[in-house]
mmCIF file of the N, C-alpha and C atoms, coordinates in Angstrom:
data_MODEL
# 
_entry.id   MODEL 
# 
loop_
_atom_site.group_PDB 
_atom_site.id 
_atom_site.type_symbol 
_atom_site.label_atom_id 
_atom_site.label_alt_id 
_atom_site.label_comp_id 
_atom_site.label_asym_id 
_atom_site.label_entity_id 
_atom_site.label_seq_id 
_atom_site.pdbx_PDB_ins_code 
_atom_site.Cartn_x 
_atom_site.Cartn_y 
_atom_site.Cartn_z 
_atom_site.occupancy 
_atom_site.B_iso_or_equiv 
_atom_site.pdbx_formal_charge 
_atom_site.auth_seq_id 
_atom_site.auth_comp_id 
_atom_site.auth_asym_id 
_atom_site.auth_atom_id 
_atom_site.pdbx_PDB_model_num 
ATOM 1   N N  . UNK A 1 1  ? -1.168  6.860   11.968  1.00 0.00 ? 1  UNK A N  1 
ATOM 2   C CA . UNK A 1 1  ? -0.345  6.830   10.792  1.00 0.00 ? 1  UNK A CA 1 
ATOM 3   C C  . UNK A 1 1  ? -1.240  6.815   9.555   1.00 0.00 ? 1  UNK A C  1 
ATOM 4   N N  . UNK A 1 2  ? -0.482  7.910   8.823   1.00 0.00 ? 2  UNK A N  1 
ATOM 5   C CA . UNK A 1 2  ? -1.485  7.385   7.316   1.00 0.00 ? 2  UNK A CA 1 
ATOM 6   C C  . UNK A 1 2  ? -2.020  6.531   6.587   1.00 0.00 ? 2  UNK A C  1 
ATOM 7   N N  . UNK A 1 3  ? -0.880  5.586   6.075   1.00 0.00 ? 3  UNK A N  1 
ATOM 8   C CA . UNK A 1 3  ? -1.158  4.212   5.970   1.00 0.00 ? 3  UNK A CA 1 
ATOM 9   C C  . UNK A 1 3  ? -2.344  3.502   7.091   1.00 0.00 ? 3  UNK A C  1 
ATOM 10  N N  . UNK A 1 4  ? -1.985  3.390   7.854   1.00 0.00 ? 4  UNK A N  1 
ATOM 11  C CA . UNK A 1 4  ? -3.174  2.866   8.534   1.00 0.00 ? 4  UNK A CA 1 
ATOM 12  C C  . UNK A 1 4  ? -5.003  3.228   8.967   1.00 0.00 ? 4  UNK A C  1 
ATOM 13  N N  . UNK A 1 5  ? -4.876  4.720   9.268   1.00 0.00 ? 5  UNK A N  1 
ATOM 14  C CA . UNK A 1 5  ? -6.170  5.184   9.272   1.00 0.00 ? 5  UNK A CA 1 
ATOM 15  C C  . UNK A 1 5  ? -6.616  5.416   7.722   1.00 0.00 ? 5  UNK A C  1 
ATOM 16  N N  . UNK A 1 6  ? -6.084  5.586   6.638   1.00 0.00 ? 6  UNK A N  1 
ATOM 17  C CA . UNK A 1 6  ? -6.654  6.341   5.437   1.00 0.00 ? 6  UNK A CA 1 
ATOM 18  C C  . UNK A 1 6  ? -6.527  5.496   4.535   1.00 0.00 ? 6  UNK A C  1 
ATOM 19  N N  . UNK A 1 7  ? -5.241  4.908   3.975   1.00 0.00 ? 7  UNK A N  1 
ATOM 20  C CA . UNK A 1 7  ? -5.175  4.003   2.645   1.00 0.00 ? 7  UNK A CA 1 
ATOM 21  C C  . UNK A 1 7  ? -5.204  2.692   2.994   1.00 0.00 ? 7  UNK A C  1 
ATOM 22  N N  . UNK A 1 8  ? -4.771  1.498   4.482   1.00 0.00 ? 8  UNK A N  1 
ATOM 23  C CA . UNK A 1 8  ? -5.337  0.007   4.851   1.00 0.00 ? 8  UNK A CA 1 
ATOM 24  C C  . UNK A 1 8  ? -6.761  0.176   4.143   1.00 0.00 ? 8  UNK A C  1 
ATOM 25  N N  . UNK A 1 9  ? -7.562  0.657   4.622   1.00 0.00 ? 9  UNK A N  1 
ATOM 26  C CA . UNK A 1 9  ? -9.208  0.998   5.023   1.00 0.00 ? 9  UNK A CA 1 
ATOM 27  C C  . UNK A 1 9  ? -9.435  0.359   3.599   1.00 0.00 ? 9  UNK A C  1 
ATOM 28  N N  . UNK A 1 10 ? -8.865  1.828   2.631   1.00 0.00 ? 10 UNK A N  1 
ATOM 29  C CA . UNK A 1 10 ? -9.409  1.296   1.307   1.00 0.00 ? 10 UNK A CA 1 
ATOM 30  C C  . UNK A 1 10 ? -9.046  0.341   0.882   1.00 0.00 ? 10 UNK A C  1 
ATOM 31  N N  . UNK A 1 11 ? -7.909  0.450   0.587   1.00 0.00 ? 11 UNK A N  1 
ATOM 32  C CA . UNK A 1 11 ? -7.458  -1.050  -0.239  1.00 0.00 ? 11 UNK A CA 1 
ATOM 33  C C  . UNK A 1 11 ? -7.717  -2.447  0.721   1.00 0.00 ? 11 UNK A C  1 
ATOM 34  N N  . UNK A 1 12 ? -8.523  -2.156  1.588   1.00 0.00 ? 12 UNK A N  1 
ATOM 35  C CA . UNK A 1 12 ? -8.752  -4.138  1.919   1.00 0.00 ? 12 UNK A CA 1 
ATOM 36  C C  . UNK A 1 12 ? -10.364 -3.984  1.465   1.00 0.00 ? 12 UNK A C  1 
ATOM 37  N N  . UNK A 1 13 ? -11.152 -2.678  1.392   1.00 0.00 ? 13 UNK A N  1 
ATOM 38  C CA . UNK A 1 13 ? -12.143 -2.506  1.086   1.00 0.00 ? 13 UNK A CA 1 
ATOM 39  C C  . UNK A 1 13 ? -11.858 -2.896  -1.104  1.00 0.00 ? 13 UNK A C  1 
ATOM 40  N N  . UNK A 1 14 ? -10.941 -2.439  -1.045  1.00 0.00 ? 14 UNK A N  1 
ATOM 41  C CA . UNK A 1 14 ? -11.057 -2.961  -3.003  1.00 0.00 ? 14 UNK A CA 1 
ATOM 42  C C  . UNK A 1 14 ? -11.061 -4.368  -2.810  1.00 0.00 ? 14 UNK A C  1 
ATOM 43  N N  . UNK A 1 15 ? -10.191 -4.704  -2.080  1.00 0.00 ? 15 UNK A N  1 
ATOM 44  C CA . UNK A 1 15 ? -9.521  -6.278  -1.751  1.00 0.00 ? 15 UNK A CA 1 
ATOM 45  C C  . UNK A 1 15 ? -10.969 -7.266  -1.871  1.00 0.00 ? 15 UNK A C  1 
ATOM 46  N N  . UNK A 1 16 ? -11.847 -6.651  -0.683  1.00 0.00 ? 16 UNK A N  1 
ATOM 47  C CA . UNK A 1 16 ? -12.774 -7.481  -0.319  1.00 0.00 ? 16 UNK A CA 1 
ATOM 48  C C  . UNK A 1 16 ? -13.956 -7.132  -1.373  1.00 0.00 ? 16 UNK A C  1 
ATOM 49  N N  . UNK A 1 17 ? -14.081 -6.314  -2.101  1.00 0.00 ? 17 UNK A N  1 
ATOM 50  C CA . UNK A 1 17 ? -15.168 -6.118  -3.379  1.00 0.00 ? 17 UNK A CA 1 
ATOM 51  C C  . UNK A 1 17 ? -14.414 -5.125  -4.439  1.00 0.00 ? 17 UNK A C  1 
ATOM 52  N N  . UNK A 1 18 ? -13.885 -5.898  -5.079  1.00 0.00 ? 18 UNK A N  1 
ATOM 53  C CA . UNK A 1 18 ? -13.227 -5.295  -6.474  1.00 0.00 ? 18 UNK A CA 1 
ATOM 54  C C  . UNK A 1 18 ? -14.803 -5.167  -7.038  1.00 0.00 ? 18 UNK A C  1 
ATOM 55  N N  . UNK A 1 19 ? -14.366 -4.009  -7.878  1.00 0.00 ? 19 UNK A N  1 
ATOM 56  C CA . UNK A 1 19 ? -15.076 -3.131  -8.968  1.00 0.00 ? 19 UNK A CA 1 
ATOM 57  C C  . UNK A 1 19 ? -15.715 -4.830  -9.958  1.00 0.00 ? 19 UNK A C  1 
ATOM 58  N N  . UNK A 1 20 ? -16.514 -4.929  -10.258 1.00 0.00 ? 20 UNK A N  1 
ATOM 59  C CA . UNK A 1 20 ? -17.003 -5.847  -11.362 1.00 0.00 ? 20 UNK A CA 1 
ATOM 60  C C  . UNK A 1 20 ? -16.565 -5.431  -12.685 1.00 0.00 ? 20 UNK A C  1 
ATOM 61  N N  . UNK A 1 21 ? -16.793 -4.105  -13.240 1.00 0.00 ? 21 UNK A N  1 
ATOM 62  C CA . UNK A 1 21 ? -16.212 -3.431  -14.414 1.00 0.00 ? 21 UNK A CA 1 
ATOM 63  C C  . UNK A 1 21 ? -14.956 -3.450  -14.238 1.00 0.00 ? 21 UNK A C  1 
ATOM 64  N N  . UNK A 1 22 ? -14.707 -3.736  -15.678 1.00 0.00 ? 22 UNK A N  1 
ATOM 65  C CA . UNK A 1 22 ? -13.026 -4.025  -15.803 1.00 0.00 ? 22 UNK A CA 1 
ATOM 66  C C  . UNK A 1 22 ? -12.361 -2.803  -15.661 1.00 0.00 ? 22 UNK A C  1 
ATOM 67  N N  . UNK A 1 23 ? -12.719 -1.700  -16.210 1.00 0.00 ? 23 UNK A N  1 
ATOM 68  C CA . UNK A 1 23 ? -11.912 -0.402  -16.171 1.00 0.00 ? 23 UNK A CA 1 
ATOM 69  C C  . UNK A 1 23 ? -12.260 -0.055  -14.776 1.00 0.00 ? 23 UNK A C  1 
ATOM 70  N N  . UNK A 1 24 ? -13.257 0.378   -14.264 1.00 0.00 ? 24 UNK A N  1 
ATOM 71  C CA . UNK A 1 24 ? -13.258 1.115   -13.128 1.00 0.00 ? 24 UNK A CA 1 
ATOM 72  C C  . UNK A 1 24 ? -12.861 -0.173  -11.803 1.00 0.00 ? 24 UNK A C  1 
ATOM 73  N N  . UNK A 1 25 ? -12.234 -1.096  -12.423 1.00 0.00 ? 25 UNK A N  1 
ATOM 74  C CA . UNK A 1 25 ? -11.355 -1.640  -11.490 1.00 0.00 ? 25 UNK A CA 1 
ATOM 75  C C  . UNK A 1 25 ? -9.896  -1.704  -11.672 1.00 0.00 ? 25 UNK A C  1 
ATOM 76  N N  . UNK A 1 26 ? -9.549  -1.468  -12.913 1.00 0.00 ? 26 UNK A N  1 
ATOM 77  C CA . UNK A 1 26 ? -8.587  -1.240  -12.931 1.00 0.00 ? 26 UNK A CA 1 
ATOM 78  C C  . UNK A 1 26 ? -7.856  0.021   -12.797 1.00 0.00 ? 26 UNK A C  1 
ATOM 79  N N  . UNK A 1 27 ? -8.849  0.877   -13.006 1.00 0.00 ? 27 UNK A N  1 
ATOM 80  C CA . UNK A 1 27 ? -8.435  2.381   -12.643 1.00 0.00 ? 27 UNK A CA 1 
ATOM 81  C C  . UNK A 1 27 ? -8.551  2.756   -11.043 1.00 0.00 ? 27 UNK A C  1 
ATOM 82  N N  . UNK A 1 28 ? -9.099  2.186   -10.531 1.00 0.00 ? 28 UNK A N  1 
ATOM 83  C CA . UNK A 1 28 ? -9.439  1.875   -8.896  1.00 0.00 ? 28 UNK A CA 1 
ATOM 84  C C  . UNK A 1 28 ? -7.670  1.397   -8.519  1.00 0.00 ? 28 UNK A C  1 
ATOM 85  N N  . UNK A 1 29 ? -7.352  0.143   -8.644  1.00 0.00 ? 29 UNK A N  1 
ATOM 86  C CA . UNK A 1 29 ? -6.297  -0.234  -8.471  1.00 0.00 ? 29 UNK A CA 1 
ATOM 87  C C  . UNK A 1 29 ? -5.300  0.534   -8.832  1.00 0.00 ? 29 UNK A C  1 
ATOM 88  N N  . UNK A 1 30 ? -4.971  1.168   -9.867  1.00 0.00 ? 30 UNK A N  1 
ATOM 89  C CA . UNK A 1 30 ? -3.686  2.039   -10.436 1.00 0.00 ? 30 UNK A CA 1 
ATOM 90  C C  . UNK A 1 30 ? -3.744  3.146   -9.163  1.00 0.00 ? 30 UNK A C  1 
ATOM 91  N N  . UNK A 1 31 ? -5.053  4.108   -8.762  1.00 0.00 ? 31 UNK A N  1 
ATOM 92  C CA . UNK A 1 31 ? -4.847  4.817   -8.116  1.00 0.00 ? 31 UNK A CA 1 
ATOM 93  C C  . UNK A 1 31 ? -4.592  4.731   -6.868  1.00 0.00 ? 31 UNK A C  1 
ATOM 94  N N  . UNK A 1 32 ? -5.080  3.807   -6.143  1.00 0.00 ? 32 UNK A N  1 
ATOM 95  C CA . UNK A 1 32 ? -4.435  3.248   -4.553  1.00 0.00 ? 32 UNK A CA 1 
ATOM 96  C C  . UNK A 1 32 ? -3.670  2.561   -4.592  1.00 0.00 ? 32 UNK A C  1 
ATOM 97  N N  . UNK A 1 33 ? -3.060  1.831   -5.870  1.00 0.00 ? 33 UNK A N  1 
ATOM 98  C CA . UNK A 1 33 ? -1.404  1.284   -5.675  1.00 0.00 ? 33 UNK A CA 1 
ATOM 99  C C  . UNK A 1 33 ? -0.489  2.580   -5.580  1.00 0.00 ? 33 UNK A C  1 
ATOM 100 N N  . UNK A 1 34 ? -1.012  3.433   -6.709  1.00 0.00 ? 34 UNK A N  1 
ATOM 101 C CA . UNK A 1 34 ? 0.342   4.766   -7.246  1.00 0.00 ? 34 UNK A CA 1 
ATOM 102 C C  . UNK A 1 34 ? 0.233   5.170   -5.742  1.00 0.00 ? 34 UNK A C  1 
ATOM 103 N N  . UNK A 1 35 ? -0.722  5.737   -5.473  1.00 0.00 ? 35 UNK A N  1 
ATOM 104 C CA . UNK A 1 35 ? -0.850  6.489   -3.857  1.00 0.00 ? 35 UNK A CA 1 
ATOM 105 C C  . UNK A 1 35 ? -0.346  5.939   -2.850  1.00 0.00 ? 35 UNK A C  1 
ATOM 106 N N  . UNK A 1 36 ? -0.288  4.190   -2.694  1.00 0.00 ? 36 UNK A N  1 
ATOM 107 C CA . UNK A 1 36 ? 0.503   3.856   -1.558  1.00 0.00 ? 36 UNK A CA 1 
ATOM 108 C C  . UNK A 1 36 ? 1.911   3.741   -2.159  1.00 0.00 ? 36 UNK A C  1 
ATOM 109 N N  . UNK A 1 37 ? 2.087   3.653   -2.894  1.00 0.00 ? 37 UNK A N  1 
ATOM 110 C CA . UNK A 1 37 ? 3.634   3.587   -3.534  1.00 0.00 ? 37 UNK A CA 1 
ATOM 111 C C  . UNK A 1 37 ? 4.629   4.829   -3.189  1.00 0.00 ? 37 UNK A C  1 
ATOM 112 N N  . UNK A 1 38 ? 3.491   5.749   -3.530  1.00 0.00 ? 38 UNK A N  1 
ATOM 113 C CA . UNK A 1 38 ? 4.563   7.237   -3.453  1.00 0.00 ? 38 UNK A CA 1 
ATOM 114 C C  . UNK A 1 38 ? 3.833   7.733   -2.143  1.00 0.00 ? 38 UNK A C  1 
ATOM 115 N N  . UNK A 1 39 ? 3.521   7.704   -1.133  1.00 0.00 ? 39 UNK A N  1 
ATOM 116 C CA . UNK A 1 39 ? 2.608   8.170   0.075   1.00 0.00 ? 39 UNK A CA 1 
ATOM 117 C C  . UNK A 1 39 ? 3.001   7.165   1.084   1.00 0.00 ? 39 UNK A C  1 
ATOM 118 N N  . UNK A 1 40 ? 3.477   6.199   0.911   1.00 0.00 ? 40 UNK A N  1 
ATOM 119 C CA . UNK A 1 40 ? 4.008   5.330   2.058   1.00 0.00 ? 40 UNK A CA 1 
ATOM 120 C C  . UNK A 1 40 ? 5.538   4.749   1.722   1.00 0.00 ? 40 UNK A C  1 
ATOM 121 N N  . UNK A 1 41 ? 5.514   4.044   0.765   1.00 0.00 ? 41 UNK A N  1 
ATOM 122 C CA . UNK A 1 41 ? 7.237   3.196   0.581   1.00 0.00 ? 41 UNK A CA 1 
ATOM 123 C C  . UNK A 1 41 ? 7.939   4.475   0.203   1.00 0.00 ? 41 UNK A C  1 
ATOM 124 N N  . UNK A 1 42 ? 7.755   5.151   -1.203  1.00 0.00 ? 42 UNK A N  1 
ATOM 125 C CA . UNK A 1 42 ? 8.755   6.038   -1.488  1.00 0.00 ? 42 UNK A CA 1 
ATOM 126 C C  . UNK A 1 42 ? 9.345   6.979   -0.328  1.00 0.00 ? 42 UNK A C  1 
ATOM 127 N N  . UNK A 1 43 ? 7.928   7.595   0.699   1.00 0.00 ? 43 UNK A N  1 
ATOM 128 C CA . UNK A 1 43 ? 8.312   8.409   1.797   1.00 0.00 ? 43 UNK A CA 1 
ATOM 129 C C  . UNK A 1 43 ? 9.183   7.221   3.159   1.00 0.00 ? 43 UNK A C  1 
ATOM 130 N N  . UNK A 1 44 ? 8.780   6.512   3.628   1.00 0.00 ? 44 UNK A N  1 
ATOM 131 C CA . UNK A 1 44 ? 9.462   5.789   3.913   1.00 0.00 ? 44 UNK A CA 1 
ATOM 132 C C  . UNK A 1 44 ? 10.730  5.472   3.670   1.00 0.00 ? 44 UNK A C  1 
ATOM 133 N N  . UNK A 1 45 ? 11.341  5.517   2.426   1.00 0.00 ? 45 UNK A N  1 
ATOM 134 C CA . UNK A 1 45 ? 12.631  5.456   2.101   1.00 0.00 ? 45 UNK A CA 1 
ATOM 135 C C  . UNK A 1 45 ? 13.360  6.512   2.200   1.00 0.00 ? 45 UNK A C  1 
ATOM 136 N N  . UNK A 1 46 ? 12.806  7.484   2.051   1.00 0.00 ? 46 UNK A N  1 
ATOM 137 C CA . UNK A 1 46 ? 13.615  8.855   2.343   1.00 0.00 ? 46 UNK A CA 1 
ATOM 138 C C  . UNK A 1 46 ? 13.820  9.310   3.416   1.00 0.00 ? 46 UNK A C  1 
ATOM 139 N N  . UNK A 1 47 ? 13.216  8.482   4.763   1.00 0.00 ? 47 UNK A N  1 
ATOM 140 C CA . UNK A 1 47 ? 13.575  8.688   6.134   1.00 0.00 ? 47 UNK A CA 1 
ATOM 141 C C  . UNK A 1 47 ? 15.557  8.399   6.523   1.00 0.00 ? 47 UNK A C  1 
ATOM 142 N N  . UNK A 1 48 ? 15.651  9.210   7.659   1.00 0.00 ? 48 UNK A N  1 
ATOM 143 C CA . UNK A 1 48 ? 17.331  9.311   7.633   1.00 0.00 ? 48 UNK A CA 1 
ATOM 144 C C  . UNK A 1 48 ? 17.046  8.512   8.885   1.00 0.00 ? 48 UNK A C  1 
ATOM 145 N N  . UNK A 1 49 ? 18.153  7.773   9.165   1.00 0.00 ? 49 UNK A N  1 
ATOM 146 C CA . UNK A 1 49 ? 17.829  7.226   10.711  1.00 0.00 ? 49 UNK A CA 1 
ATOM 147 C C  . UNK A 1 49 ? 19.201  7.280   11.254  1.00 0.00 ? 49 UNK A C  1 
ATOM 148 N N  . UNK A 1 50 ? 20.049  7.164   10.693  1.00 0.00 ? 50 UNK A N  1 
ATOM 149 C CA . UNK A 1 50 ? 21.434  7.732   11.263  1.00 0.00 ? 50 UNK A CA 1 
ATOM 150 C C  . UNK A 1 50 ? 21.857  6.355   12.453  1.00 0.00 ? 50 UNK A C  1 
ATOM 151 N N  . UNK A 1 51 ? 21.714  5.463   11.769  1.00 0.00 ? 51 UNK A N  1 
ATOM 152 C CA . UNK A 1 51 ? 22.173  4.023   12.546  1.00 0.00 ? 51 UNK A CA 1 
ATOM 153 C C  . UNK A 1 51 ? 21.240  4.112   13.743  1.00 0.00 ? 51 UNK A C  1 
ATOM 154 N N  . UNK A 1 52 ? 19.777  4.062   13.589  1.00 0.00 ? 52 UNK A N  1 
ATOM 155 C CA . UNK A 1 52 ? 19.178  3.684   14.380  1.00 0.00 ? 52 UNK A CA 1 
ATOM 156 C C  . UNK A 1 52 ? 18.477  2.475   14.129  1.00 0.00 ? 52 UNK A C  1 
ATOM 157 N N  . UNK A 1 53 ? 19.263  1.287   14.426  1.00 0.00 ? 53 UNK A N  1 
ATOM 158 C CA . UNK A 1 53 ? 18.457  0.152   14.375  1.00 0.00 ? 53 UNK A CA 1 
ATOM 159 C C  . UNK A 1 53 ? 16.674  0.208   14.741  1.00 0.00 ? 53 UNK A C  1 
ATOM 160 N N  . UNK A 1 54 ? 16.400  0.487   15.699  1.00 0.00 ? 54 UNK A N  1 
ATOM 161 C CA . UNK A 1 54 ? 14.600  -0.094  15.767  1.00 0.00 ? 54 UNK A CA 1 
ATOM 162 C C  . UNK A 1 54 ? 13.919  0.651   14.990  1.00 0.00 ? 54 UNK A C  1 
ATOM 163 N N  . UNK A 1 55 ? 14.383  2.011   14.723  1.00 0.00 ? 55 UNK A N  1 
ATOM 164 C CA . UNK A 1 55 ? 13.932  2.367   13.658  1.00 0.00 ? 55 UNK A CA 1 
ATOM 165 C C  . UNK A 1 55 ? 14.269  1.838   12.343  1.00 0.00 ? 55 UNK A C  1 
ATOM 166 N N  . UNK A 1 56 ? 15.310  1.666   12.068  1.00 0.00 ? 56 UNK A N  1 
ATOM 167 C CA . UNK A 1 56 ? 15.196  0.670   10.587  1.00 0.00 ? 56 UNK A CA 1 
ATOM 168 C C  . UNK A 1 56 ? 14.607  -0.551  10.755  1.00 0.00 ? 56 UNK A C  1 
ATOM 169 N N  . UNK A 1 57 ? 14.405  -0.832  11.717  1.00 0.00 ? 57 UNK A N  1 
ATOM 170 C CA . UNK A 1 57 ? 13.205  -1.842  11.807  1.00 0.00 ? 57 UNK A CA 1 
ATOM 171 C C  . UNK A 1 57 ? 11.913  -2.213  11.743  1.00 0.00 ? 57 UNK A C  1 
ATOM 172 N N  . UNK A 1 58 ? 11.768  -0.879  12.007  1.00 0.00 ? 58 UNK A N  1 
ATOM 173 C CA . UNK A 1 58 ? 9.953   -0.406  12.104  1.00 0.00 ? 58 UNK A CA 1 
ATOM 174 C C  . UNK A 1 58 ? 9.886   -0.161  10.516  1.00 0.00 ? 58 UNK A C  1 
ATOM 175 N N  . UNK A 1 59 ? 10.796  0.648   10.051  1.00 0.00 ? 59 UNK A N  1 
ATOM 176 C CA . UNK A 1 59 ? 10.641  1.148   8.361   1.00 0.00 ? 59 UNK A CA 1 
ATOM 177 C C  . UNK A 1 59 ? 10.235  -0.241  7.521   1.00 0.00 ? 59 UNK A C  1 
ATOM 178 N N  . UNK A 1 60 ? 11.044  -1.171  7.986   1.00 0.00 ? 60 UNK A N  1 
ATOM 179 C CA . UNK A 1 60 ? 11.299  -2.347  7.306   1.00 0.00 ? 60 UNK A CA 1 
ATOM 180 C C  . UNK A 1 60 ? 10.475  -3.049  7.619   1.00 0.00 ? 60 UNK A C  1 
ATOM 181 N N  . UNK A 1 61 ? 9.534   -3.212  8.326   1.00 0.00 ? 61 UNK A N  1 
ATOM 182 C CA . UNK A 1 61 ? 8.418   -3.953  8.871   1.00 0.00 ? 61 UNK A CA 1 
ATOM 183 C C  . UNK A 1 61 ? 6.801   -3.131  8.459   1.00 0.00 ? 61 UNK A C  1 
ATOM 184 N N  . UNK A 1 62 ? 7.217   -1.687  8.166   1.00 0.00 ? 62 UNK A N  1 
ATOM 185 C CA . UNK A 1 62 ? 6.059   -0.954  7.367   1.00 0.00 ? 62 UNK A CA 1 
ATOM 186 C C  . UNK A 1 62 ? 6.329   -1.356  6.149   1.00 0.00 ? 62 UNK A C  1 
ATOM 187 N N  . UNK A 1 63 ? 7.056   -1.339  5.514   1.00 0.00 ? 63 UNK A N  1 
ATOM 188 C CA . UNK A 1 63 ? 7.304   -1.531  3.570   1.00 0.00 ? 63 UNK A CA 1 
ATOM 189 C C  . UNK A 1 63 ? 7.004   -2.796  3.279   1.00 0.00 ? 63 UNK A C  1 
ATOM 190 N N  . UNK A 1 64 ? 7.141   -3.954  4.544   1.00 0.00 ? 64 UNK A N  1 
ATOM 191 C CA . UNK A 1 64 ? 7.072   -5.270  4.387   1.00 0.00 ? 64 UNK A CA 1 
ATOM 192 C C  . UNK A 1 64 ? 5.474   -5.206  4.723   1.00 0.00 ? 64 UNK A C  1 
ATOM 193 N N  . UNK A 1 65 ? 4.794   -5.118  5.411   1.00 0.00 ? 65 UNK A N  1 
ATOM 194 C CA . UNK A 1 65 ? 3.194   -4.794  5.469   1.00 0.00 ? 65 UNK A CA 1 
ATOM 195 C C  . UNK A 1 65 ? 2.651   -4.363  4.495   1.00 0.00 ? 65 UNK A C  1 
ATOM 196 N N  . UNK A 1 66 ? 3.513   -2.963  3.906   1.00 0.00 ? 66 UNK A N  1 
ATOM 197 C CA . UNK A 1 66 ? 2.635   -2.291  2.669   1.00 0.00 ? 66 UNK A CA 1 
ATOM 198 C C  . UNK A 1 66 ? 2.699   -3.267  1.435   1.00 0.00 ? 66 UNK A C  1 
ATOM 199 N N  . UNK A 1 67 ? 3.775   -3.785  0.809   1.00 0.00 ? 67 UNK A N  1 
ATOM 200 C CA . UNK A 1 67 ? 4.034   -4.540  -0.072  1.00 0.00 ? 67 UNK A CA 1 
ATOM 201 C C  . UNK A 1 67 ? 2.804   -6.230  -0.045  1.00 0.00 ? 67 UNK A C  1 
ATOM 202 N N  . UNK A 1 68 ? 2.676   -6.067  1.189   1.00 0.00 ? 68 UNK A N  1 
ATOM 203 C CA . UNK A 1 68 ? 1.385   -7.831  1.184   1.00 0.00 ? 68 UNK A CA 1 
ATOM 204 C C  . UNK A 1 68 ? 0.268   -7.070  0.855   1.00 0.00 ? 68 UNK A C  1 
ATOM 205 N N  . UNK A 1 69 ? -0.399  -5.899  1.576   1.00 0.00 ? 69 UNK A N  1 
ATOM 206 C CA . UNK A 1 69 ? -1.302  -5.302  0.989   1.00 0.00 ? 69 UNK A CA 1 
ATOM 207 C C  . UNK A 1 69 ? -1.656  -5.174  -0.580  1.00 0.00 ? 69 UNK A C  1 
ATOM 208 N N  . UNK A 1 70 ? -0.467  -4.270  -0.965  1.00 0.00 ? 70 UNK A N  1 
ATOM 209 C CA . UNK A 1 70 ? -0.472  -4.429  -2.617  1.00 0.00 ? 70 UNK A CA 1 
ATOM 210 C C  . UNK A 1 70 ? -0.771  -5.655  -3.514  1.00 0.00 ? 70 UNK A C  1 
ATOM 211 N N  . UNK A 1 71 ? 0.103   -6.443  -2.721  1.00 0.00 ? 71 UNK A N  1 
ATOM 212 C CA . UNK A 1 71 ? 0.010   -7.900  -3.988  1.00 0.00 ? 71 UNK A CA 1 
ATOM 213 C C  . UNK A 1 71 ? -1.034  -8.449  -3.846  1.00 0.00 ? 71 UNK A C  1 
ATOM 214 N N  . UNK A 1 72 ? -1.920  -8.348  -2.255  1.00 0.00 ? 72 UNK A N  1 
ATOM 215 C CA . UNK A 1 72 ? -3.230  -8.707  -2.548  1.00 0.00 ? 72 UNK A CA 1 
ATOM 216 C C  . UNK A 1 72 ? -3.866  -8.011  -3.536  1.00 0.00 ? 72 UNK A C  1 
ATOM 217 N N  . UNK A 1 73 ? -3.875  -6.618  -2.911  1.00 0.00 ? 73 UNK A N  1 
ATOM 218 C CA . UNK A 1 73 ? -5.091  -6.007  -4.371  1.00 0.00 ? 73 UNK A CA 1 
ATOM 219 C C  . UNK A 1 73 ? -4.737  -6.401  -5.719  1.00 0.00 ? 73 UNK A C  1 
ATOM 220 N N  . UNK A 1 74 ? -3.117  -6.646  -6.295  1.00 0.00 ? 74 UNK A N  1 
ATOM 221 C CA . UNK A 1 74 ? -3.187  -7.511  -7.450  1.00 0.00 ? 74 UNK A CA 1 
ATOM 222 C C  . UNK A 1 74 ? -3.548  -8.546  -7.237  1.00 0.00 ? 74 UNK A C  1 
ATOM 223 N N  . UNK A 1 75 ? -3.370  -9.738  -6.433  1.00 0.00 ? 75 UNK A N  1 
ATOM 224 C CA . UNK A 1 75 ? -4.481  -10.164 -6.345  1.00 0.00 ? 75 UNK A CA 1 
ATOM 225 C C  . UNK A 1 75 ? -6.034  -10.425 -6.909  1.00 0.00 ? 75 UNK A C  1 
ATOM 226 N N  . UNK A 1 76 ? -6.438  -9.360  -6.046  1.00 0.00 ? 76 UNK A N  1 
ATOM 227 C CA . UNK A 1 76 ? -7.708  -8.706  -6.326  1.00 0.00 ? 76 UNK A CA 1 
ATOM 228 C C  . UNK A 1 76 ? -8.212  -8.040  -7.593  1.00 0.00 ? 76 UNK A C  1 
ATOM 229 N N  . UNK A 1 77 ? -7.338  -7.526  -8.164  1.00 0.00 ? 77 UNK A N  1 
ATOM 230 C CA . UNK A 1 77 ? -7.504  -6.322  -9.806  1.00 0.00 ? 77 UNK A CA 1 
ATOM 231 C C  . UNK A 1 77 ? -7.607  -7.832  -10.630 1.00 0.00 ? 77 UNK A C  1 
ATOM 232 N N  . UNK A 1 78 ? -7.324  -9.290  -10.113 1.00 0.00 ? 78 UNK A N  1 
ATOM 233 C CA . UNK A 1 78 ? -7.266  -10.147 -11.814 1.00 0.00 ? 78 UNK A CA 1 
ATOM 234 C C  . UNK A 1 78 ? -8.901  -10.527 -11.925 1.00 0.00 ? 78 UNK A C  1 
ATOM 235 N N  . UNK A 1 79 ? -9.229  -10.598 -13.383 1.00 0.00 ? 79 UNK A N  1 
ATOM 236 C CA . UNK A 1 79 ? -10.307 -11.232 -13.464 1.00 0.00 ? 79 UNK A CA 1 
ATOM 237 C C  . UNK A 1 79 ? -10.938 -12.537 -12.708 1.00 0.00 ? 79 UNK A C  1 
# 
């Protein structure tokens, strides 16, 4: 899955050594939040499941994963 092989990787890698410079950490952060935002939750939401519970489960258990990720790297983006 995308999320997992390509954008986890990075963002626990910002997580675990944010940028020291204020801009190129904050511009770091804008771009792997926007990217998991619209590349994982937004696509995620546009999935049809047609009353398939385990699948709305799995959706709901990815958006709930992606969302702890994020708030760490805010988290991570404060001085």
């Amino acid at each position: 899955m995308y999320f997992r092989t390509t954008l986890e990787p990075l963002c626990e890698e910002y997580i675990a050594n944010p940028p020291a410079d204020s801009k190129t950490r904050e511009s770091k952060h804008k771009k792997l939040s926007e990217t998991t935002m619209v590349q994982v939750i937004l696509k995620a939401d546009e999935i049809e499941l047609d009353g398939d519970e385990f699948a709305r489960q799995q959706r709901k258990a990815l958006i709930v994963e992606v969302q702890m990720v994020l708030k760490m790297m805010d988290d991570a983006a404060q001085p």
